[in-house]
N, C-alpha and C positions, 0 to 999 in steps of 0.2 A: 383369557386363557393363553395366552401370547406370554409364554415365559421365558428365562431366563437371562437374571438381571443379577449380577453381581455374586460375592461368597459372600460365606456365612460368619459372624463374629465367633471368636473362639471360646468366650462363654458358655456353660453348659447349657443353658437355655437362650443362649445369646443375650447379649447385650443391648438393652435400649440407649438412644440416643442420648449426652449429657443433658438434664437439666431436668431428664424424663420421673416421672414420680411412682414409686412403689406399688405395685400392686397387691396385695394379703392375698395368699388360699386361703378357701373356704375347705369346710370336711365334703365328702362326696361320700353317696351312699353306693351299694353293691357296683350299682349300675353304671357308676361313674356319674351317676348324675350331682351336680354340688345343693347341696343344703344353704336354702338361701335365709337369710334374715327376714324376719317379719315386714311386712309393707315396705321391699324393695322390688321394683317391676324388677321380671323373669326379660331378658332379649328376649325376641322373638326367635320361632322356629320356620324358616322360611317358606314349606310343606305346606304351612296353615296360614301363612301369609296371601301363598298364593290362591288357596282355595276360597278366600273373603271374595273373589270374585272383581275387583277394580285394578286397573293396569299397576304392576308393581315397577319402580324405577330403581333401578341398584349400580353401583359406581366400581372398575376396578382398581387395583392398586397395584405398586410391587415395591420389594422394600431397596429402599434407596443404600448407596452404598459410601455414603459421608454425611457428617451431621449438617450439612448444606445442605445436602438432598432431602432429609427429612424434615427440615426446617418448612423448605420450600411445599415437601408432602403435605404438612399440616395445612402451609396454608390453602392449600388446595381444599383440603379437605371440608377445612372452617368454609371456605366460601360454597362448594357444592353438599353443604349438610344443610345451608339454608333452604333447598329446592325439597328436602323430605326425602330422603331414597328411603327404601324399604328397608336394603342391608348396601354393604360394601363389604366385597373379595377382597383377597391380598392373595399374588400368586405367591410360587414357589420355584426359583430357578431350576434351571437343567441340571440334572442327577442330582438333584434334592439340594442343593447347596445353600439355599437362603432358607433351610426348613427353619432356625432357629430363629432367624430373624423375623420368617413371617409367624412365628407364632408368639413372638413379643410383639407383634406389630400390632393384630389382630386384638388379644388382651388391653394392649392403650386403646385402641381405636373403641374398643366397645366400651370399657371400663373408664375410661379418662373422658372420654368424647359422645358418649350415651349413643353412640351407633350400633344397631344389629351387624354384628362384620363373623365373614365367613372365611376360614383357611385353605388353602387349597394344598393339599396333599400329596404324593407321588410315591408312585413305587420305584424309580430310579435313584440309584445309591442310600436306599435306607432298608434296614433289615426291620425283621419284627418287631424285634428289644427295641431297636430305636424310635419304631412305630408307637409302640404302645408305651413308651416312657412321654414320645412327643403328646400324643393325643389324651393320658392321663393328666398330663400338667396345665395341656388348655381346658381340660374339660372343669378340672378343680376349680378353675377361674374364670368358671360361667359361659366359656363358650359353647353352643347349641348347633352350631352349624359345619361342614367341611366340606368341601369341594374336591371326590377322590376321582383322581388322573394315573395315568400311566407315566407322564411325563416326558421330557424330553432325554435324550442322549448327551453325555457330554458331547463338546466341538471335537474332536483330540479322537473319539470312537467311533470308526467305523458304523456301525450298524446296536442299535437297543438292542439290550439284553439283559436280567435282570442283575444283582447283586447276589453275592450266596445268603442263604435264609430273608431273600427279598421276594416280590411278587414279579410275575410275568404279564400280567392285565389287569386294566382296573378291576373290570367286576371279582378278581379275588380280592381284590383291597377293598373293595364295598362289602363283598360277606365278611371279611376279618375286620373292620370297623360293627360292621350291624349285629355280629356276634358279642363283641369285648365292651362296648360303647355304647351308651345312647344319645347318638348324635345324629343330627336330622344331614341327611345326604344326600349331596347334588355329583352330578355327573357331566361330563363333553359332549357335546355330538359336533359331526361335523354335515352341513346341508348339502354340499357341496363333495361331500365321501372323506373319509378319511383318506388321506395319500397314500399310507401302504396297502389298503384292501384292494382287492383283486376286481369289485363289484360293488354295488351300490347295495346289493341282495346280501352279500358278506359283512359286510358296514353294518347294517340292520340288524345282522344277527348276532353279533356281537352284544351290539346295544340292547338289545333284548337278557341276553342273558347281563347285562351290568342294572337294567332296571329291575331283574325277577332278584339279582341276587338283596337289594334290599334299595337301590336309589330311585329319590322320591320326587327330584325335577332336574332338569337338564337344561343345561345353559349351552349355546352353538359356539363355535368357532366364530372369528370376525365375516360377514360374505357383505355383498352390497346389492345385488337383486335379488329383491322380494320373493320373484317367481319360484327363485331357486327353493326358500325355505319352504313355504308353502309346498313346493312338490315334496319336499323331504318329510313335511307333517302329516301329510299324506299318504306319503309310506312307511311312517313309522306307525299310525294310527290301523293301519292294515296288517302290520306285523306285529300287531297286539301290544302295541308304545302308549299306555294313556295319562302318563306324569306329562305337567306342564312344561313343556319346552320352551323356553324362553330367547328369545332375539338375541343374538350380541351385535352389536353394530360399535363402531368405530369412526368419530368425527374427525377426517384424515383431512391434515391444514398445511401442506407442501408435498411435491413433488417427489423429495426425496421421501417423509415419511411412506406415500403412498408406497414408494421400490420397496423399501423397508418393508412392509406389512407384506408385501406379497414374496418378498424372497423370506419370511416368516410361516406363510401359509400356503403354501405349495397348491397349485389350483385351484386358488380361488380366481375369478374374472377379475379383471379391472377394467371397469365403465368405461370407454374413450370417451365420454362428455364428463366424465371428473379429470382424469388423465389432460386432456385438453385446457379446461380454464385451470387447472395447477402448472402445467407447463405455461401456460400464456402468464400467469401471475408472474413467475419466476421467482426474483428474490425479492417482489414486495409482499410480505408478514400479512399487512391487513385485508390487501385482495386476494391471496391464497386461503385465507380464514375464512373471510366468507365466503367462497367457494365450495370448501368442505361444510363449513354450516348448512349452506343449501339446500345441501346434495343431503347430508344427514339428516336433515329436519324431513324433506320430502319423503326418504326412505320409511323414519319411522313413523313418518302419519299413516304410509300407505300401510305399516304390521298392523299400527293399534286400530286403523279404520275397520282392518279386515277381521278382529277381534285376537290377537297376538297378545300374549296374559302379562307382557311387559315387553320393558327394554331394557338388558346392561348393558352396560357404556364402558369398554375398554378408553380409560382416561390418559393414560401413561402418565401418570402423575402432576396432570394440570386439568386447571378449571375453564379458561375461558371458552374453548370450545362446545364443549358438553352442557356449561351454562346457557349459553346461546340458544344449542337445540331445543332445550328444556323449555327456556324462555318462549321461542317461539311455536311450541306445541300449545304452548299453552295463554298465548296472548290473547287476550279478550278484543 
């Protein structure tokens, strides 16, 4: 959920990358839902993914902004599609600016590359019309899933605030999707509070009304102690929260990325024993990596020990780290 990465191609549904292959509409019934062909598997719906009850693993993206970048996305992608994610995200830059791309993203990634992949959405700089033209053309073309945010503010404004005929909070863009749409919808939370809420008790109540309005699981903000979510499931479970909330953790493999994520995430902690061996690596690659592997692998044995219904993995559009964790969760 860490957005805002590049603009949007000027195409009207934007532009896929040179070399990229076609994708056909299908017809869609009332519902928006698409009319599929006979004995072709449906994606899945991530709702009922996660209710099969086994840890779900799911990867995120964002769409890059030269045919380098995507090149390089793929091959990211090819190498951690080996490990089985459930689904893969693809965010949505600040004041919606990549919405075109990530919804050409999203269509290859599921369509071209047989991954369950989810859009993530925003009510910054998009009105209705553009909502509902965006989410009609992903849906034609079999997408199931959507990840609605409030999003970020462009750099350049002061302070959020919506667009004219745009939304002011998610949970109105989760009842105007669960109204017009039938698409399975995931939601933010943050363990650690959102940054503008006043309270931790404000935070909740918020969230409450974005799960009543129609969202069916929620994925966290990046945090790096456990203790923290855990308290946070605990009070969202008290405040009548019972959609799967699901871990995001981030395998953070230098020093600077760590500064990075946290001038991203406004209050979150950062470990002094990660901070530590990253500043001690300094500028050597392979002992900074494995530091953050470590650190990440330890983190999410301690979620799934404790019965945590997955992990997503904020990737920034590489594999080797993520790989690793994977690997060692799961070494015999």
């Amino acid at each position: 959920m860490v957005d805002g990465h590049g603009p949007g191609h000027e195409h009207r549904h934007g532009r896929p990358p040179r070399g990229s292959l076609a994708v056909p509409a299908g017809a869609v019934n009332r519902r928006g839902r698409p009319e599929r062909a006979a004995g072709r598997n449906a994606p899945l719906r991530i709702a009922e993914l996660f209710a099969r009850g086994a840890p779900v693993f799911s990867f995120e993206f964002f769409p890059p902004k030269s045919d380098e970048g995507y090149q390089a996305l793929y091959e990211a992608i090819g190498e951690l599609k080996r490990l089985g994610p459930g689904f893969v995200s693809v965010t949505c830059g600040a004041a919606g600016s990549t919405r075109k791309k990530t919804a050409d993203l999203v269509v290859r990634i599921q369509n071209e590359l047989g991954l369950t992949a989810m859009a993530h959405v925003v009510c910054t700089g998009t009105t209705r019309e553009e909502l509902v033209e965006s989410l009609g053309w992903m849906r034609a073309r079999g997408i199931e899933n959507v990840l609605a945010l409030r999003g970020d503010a462009p750099k350049d404004q002061p302070e959020w605030r919506p667009v004219a005929g745009g939304f002011s909070h998610a949970d109105e863009l989760v009842a105007f999707i669960r109204e017009r749409f039938d698409f399975c919808i995931g939601g933010a939370c943050y363990p650690e509070k959102h940054p503008e809420a006043a309270s931790f008790e404000e935070d909740l109540r918020h969230l409450k009304r974005k799960v009543d309005a129609g969202a069916q699981f929620l994925v966290t903000q990046l945090f790096f102690d456990g203790a923290d979510y855990w308290r946070f499931v605990e009070r969202a479970r008290a405040a009548g929260i019972g959609v799967p909330i699901v871990p995001g953790v981030m395998p953070v493999v230098s020093g600077a990325n760590l500064r990075r994520m946290a001038a991203l995430s406004p209050g979150s902690k950062i470990p002094a024993e990660l901070q530590r061996e990253l500043d001690e690596a300094g500028a050597d690659d392979e002992r900074a990596l494995e530091a953050g592997v470590r650190f990440a692998t330890r983190q999410c044995r301690e979620l799934l020990e404790r019965g945590a219904p997955g992990v997503h993995f904020y990737t920034l559009n590489r594999s080797p780290a993520t790989r690793r964790v994977h690997e060692a969760l799961f070494r015999r």
